[in-house]
N, C-alpha and C positions, 0 to 999 in steps of 0.2 A: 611326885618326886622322881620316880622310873623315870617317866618324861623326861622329866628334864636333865636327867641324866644321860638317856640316851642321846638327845637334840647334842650334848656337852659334846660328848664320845665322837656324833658323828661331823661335828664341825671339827674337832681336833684331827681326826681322820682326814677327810676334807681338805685341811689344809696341810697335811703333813703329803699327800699326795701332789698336789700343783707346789710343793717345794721339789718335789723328783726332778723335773729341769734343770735345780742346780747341783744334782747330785751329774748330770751331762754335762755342763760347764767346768765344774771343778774337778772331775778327771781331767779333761782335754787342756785344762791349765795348768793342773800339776801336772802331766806329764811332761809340757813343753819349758814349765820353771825349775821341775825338779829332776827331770831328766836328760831331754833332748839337750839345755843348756849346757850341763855339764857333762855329757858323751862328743857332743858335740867342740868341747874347745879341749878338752882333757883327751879325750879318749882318739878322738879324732884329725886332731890339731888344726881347726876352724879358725882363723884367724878371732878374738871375741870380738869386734868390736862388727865385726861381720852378722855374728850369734845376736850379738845383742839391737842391734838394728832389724834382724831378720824378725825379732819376739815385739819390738814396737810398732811393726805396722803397721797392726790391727788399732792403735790410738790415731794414726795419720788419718783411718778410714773412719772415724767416728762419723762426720756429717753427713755419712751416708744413711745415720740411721733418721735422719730426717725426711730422706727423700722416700726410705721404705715407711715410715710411717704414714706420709703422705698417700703413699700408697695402698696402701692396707687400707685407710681410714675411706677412700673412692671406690678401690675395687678390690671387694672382695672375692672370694674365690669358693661355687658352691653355698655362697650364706653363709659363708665365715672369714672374720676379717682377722682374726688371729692366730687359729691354729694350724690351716696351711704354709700359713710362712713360716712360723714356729719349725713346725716339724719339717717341711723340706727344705731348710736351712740347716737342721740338724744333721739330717741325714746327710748331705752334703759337706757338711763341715768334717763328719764323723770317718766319712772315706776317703779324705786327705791325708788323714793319721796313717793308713794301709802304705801310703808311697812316698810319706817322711825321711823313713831309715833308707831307701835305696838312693834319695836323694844327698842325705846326711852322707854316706858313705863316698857317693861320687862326689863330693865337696871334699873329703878328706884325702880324697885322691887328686884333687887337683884334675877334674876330666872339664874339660869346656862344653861351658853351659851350663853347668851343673849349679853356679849362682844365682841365674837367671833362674832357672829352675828352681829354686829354694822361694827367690823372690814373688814367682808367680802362684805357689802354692799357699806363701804369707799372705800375698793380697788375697786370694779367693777365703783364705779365713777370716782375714780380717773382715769382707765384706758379708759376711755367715756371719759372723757375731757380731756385726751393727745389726740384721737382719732378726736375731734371734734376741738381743738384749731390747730391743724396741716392744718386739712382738709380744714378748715372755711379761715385760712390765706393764705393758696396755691390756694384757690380759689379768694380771691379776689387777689393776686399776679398775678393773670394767667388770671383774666379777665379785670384787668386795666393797665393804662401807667404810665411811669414816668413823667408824666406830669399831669396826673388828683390823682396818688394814694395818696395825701398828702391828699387833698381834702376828698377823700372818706374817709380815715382813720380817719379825723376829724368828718365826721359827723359818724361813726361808732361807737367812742368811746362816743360821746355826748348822740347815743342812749342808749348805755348800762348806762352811770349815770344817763339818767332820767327815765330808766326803773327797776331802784334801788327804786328809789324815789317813782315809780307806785308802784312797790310791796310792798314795807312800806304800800302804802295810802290801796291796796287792803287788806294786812294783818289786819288792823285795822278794816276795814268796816266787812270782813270777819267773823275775830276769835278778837272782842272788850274785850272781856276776856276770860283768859285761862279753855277751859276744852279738856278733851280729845277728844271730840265728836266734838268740835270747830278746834282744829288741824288735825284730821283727814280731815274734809271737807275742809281745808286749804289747806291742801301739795295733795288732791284727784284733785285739781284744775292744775295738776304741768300737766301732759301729754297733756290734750286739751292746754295751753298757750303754751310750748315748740311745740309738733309736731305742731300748727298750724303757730307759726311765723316761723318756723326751714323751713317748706313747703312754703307758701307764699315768703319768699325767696329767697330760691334755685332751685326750680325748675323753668327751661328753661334757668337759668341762666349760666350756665357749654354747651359748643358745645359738642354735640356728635361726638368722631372721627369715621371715617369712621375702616374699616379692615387693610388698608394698616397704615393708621396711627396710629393704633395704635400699629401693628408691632415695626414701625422705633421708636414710643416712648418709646416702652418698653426696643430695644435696645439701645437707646441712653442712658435712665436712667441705665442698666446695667452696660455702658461705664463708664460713670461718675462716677460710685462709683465702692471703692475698693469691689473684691469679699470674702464672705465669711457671717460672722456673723454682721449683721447692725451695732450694738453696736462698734465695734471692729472698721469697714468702716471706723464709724463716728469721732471715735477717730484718726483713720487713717489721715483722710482730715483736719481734725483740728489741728496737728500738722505737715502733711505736708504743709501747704499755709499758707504765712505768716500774710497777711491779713485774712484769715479766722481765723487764731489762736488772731490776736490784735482783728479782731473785736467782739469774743465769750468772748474773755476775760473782753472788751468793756459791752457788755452788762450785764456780771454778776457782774461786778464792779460797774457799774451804777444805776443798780436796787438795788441791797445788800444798797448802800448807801441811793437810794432815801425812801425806805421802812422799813430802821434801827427806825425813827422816828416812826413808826406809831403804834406800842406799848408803847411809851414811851412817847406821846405829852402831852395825859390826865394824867397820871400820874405826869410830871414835874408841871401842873398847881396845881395840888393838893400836893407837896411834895417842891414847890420852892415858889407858893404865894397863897396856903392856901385856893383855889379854893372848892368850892362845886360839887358836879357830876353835877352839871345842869349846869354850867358854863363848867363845861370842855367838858361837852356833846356836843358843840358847834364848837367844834376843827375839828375833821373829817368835818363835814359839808362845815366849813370855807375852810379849805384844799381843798375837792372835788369842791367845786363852784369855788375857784381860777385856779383848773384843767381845770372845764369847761369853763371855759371866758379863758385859755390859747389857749387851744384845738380851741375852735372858730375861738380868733382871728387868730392862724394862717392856719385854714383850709382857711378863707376869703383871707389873705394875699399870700397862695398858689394858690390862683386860681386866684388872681388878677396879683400877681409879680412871675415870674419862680428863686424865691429865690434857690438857692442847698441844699437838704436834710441836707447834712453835716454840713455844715453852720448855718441851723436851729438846728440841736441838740449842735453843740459844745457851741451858745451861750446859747439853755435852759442847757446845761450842766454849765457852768458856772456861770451862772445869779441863777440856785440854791447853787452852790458850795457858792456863796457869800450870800446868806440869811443865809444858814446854819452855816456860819461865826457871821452872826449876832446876829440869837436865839444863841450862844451857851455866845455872851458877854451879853446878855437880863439877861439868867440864870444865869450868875453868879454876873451883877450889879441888877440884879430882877430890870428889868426895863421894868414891868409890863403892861405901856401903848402902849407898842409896840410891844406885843404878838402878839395879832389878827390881828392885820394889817400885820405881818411881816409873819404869815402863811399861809394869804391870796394872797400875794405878792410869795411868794414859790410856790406855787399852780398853781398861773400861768406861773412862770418858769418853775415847773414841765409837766404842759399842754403841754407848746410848745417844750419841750425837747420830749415828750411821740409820738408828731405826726411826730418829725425827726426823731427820732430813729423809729420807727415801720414803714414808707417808705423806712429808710434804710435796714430793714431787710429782704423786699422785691426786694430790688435792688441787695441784696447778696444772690443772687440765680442762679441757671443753670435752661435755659430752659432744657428740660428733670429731672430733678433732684430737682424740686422748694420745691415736698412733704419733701423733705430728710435735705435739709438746712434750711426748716421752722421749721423742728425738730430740729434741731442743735441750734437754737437762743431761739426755745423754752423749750431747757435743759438750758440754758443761764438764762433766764430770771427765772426759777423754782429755780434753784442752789443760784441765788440772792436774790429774796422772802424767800424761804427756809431758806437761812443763816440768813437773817438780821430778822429773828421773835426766832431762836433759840440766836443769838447774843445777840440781845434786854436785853431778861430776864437773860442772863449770865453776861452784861458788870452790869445791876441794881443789882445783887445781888454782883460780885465782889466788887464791885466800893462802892455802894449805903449802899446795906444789911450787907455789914459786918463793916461799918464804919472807910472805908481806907478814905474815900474822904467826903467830904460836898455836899447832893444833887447839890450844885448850881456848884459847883469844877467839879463834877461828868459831869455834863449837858454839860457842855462848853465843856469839855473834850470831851463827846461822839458828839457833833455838830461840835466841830471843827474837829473829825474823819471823819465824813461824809463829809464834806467838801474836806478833802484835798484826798477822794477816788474818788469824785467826778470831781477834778481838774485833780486826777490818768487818770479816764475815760478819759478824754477830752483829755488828752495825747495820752494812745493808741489810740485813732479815728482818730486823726491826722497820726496816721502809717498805715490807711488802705485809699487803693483807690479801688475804687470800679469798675472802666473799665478795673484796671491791674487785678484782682481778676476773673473779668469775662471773663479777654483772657487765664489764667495760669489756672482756675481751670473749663474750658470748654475745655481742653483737656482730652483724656480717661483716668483713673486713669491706676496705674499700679497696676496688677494684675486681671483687669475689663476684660471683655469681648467682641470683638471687635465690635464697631456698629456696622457691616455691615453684622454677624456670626445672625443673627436672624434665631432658629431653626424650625422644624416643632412644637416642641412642644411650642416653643417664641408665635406662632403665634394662639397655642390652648391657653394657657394661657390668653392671651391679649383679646381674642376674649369671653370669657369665661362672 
């Protein structure tokens, strides 16, 4: 019984450690959603629409994480195909935050250059975190089972929202009001939190393969993906398999709809029942706690029941599909008492949808190939993000700003939209199986290189 107690202890350990990466990510995003945003067009006078294009273009760089997974999965670095990029991604990402605020300021000064400058330090993030959301997912892909990954992914994501929540609390204590010399010492804090959780980690966590294996990985991932330009591959494999094509489509369809709301929630409370910012301030919060108590309960209920991934997303697919049905008749009867409960209720459909789908995105993978297809779902999920914040402000002004519709006409309209993309989703998922997927697309692609053709130079590569 000790045993097994202990085994218990140190898998919860275990994976509460290879969650510390997202406690790096969600600093470096809360600072830039909860802070930099608003110093920047409040404090600074940034033009927003400046701000807000600056914090998207790390979605524009998503397919880049295809190319790195591509990479990673050929050449590794040392006998490891994950944690160098991992971690010298991070660190790199993490000393961009050091020369934010001298940029932030000479924007607010109007000094030339100073945009370009803003812009060239977005793109080097954005292309850091294709690099580290690839790396970071293919690693826990490749270090856990279908049996334990629902689990770990639950508590993964649990740490990233309370370590949203930590950097709020640290921002405060920190920089309690704005000055420049307060936001310097704020974001100077970003490379010790990152490299030290990004280390603590990952390291020991990734096996080092030996020489010969990393040969045969590096021909196997050759095999598996079509030869030539990654990009091109990737489009290649996505329209060859029919399953990988329902289920990229799956994830872009489901994220675009679950994220269409999140520009739009605060606003409807102030344009449909005449809410205050303090009151609407309250919405995301509500939203992310119903995430986390979804998220929970079904990391608990995966390690308790071997439920099927599928089966957990298609009901969180649904069970939001149907809230989204109901905010949209709230907004148009303004049936006011059932706001907050009803966003909280979404939240947690959303939770447990968020921990089926991100196990299955791991289950649609090729051993050899796992970098290459964690990039493929994570162009999916960027393409869905992406649309549904450029959507957002397009369907409000169509619909809203130009006074075709009544806020409340408007609301139910864009609720009931999400809904029934979201019912869309749950469709195609139903066309993808996941064991036919991994026997049709664990054959060599055509045009690939034959596993077996490992050259002299395969083996300098790999070894390198």
């Amino acid at each position: 019984m000790w045993q097994t107690a202990w085994q218990l202890v140190g898998k919860f350990l275990w994976t509460l450690r290879i969650a510390l990466p997202k406690v790096a990510v969600g600093w470096m995003f809360a600072l830039l959603t909860i802070d930099f945003n608003r110093v920047a067009i409040v404090e600074l006078g940034v033009a927003a629409v400046i701000v807000t294009t600056l914090l998207s273009i790390h979605y524009l760089l998503a397919p880049f994480q295809v190319i790195v997974g591509r990479l990673a999965d050929t050449h590794p670095i040392l006998g490891y195909r994950r944690t160098p990029y991992l971690l010298g991604a991070s660190i790199f990402a993490s000393l961009l935050f050091v020369l934010l605020p001298r940029v932030a300021f000479a924007m607010g000064d109007g000094l030339p250059g100073a945009t370009a400058a803003a812009i060239a330090l977005f793109v080097a993030f954005g292309l850091c975190m294709a690099v580290i959301a690839d790396s970071y997912h293919s690693l826990i892909a490749e270090t856990t089972d279908k049996e334990t990954r629902s689990g770990v992914i639950s508590v993964v994501w649990i740490v990233m929202i309370l370590s949203t929540i930590f950097s709020a609390v640290v921002m405060n204590a920190v920089r309690p009001s704005f000055s420049p010399e307060a936001m310097q010492t704020l974001y100077n804090l970003t490379p010790p939190i990152v490299i030290g959780a990004v280390l603590l980690g990952v390291i020991g966590v990734e096996r080092r393969l030996g020489r010969e294996e990393l040969v045969a990985a590096a021909a196997r991932a050759r095999a598996l993906a079509p030869a030539g330009n990654p990009l091109a591959s990737a489009f290649r494999i996505v329209s060859a398999n029919r399953h990988t094509r329902a289920f990229f489509l799956f994830v872009a369809c489901a994220v675009f709809a679950l994220f269409l709301q999140e520009s739009l929630i605060e606003v409807l409370g102030a344009e449909v029942f005449a809410m205050d910012i303090k009151q609407t301030t309250r919405f995301q919060p509500i939203w992310g706690a119903g995430i986390l108590l979804g998220m929970l309960l079904m990391g608990l209920l995966s390690a308790a029941l071997k439920v099927p991934k599928k089966t957990v997303t298609l009901v969180g697919c649904v069970a939001a599909a149907s809230g989204f049905f109901l905010l949209g008749v709230i907004a148009l009867l303004r049936l006011e008492p059932l706001l907050v409960p009803t966003l909280f209720l979404m939240g947690v459909c959303a939770g447990v949808f968020n921990v089926g789908a991100l196990a299955l995105m791991m289950d649609m993978t090729i051993e050899g190939a796992t970098g290459l297809y964690m990039g493929l779902w994570g162009v999916a999920q960027a393409f869905g993000m992406g649309g549904s914040a450029i959507a957002a402000g397009a369907l409000h002004t169509a619909l809203i700003g130009t006074g075709i519709m009544t806020p409340e006409g408007a609301y139910w309209l864009i609720f009931s939209a999400e809904a029934s993309l979201l019912l869309t989703a749950a469709w195609l998922l139903t066309r993808v199986d996941v064991d036919a997927f991994q026997r049709t697309a664990g054959a060599p692609a055509a045009g690939a290189a034959p596993a077996t053709s490992a050259s002299t130079l395969d083996v300098a590569t790999a070894t390198a």
